[in-house]
C-alpha positions in Angstrom: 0.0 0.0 0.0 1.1 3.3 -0.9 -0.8 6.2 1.1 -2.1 8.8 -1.6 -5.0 11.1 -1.9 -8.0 11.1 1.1 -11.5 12.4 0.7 -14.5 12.6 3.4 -17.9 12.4 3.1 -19.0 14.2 6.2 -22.3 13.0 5.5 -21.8 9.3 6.4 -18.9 10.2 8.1 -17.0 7.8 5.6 -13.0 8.2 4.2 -11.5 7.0 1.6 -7.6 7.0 0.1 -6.3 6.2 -3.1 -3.6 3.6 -3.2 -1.0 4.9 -5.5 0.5 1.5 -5.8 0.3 -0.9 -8.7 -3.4 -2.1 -6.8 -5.2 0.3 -8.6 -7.7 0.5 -5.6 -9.4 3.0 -2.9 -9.2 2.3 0.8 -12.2 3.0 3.2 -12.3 4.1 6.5 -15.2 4.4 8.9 -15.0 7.9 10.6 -16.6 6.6 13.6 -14.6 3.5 14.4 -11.7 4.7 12.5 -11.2 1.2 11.0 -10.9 -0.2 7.6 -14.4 -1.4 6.0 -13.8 -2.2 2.1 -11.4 -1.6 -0.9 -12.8 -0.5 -4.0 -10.9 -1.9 -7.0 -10.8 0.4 -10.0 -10.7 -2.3 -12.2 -8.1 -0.7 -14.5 -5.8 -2.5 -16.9 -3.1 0.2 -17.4 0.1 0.5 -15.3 -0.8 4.2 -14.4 -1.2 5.1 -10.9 -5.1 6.3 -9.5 -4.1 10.3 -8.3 -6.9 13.0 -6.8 -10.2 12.0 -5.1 -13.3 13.8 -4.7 -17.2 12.8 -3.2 -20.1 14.2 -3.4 -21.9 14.2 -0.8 -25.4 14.6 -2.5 -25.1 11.2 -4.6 -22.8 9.3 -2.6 -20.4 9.0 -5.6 -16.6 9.2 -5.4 -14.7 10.1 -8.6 -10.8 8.9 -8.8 -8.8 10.5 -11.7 -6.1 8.0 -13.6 -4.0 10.6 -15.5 -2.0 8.4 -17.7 -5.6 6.4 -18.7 -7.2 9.5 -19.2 -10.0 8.2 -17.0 -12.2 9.3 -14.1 -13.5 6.1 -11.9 -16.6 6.6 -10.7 -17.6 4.5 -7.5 -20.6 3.7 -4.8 -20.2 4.7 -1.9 -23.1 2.9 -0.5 -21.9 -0.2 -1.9 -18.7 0.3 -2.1 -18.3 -1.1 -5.6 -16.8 0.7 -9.0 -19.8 2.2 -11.2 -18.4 2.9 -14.7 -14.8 4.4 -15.8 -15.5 7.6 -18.1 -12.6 7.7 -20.6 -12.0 11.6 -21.3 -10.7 10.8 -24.8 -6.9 10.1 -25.9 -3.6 12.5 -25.5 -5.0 15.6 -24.5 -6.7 15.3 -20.8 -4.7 13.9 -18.9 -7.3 14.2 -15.7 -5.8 15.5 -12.1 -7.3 17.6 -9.4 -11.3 16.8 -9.0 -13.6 19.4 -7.0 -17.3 18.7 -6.6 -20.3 21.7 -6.6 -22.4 20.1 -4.1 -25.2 22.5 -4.8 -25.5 21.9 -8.1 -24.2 18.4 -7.9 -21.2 18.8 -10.8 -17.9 17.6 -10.9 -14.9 19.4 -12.2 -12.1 17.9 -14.1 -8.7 19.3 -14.3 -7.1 18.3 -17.2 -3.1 18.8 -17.8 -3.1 18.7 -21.3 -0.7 16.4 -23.7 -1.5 16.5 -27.6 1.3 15.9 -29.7 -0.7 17.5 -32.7 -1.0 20.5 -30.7 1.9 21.4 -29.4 1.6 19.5 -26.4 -1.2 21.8 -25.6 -4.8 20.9 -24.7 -5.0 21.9 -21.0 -8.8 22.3 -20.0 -11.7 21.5 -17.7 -13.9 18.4 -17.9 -17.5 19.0 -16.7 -19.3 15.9 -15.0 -22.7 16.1 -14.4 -23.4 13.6 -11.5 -27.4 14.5 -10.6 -29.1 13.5 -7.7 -32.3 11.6 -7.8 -35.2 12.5 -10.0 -37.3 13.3 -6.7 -34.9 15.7 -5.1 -34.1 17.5 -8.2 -38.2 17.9 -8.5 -38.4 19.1 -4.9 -35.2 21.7 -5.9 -37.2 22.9 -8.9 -40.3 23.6 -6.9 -38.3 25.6 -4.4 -36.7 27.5 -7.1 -40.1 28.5 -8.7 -41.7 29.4 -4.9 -38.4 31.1 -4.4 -38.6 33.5 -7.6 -41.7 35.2 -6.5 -43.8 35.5 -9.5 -47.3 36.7 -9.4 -49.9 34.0 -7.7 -51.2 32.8 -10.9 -48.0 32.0 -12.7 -46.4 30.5 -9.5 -49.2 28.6 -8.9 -49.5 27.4 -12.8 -46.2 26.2 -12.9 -46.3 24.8 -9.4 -49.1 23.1 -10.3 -47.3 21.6 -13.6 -44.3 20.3 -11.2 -46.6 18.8 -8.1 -48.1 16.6 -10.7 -44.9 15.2 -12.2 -43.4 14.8 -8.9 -47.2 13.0 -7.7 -46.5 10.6 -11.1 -43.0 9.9 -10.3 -44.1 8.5 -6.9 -46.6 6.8 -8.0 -44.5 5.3 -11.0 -44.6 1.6 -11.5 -42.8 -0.8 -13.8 -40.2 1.5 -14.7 -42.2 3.7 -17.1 -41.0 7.3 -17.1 -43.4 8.2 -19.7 -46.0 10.2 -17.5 -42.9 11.6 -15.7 -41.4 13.1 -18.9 -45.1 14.2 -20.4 -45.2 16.3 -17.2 -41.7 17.5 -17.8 -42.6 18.6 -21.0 -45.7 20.2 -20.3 -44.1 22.2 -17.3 -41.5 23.2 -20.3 -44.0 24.5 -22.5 -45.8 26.3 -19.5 -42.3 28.4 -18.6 -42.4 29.3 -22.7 -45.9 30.6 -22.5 -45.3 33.2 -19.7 -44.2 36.3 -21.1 -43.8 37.3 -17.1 -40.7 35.6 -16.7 -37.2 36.9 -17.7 -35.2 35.4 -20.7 -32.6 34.1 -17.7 -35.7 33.0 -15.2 -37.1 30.9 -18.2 -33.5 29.3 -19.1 -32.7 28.7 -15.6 -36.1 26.5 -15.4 -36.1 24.7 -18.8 -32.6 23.6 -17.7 -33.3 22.3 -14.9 -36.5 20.5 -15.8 -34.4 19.2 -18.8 -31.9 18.0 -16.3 -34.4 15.9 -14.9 -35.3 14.4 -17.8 -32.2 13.4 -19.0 -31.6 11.9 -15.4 -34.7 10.0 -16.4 -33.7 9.3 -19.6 -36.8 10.3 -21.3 -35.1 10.7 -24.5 -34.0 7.4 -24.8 
């Protein structure tokens, strides 16, 4: 074991260190006990060493960058088991430091940059959008509609469009988003309609609704 990078999620109280050796794995600690509970392999092929660690708190994901695979690792932190490796393309990435928007729920990549095309240029910053459940972004959106104090019919229209996707995602059954989505869209085509709102006001809800959707993967 080689002792690298350490990240906590204060939430479960939960740490977890890369092992820069040829293991290709993450350590985890429990806060509490301060004992070792699990190791997370990485399941990487390449001789590269994992590097910087982040978790966000809000999804219970960690994300471990692999520099030299151009990779970011994301993991479970419930189950303590890898989720997917997200290749960031070949040469020019070269992924590093990790730091997490737990508001919004994003993850930022910083990249190092390596194209030999290019002058050995390319540095940049990788944008991962890691989104909490369907329900809580629903709840968010409501908040931010209450929260933008528009006149009692228009707040009330589109809360109205919202409660009922939010009342058909509860109630969803066999793993049929359809409803869901219809709902999404109709709420969409309700912000459109109201000449009340602001072109920002109006972008900032269609994004967010369309968030949701593609969390739901209502397009497919």
């Amino acid at each position: 074991t080689f002792p690298g990078a350490v990240a906590v999620n204060e939430l479960t109280n939960t740490a977890y260190m890369v092992n820069q050796d040829n293991s290709h794995d993450v350590e985890v600690f429990d806060g509490a006990t301060k004992s070792h509970i699990a190791t997370i392999q990485s399941g990487t092929a390449f001789a590269a060493h994992l590097s910087r660690i982040a978790v966000n708190p809000t999804t219970n994901h960690i994300f471990v960058s692999e520099p030299f695979g151009n990779v970011v690792h994301l993991m479970d932190g419930q189950t303590n088991t890898l989720i997917s490796r997200m290749d960031l393309g070949f040469f020019a990435p070269i992924p590093q430091s990790l730091a997490i928007n737990t508001v919004t729920s994003f993850v930022y990549v910083a990249n190092i940059g390596f194209n030999p095309l290019f002058d050995h240029g390319g540095q940049s910053i990788s944008v991962i959008d890691d989104p909490p459940p369907p329900a809580i972004q629903l709840q968010a959106l409501i908040q931010k509609v209450q929260q933008y104090n528009f006149s009692q019919g228009v707040s009330n229209s589109l809360d109205s469009k919202l409660q009922n996707a939010l009342a058909a995602l509860e109630s969803l059954n066999n793993g049929n988003v359809g409803t869901v989505c219809n709902k999404l869209d109709s709420f969409i085509n309700e912000v459109e309609a109201k000449n009340e709102l602001t072109q920002a006001q109006a972008t900032d809800l269609i994004n967010a609704a369309n968030r949701i959707k593609r969390t739901l993967r209502c397009d497919g």
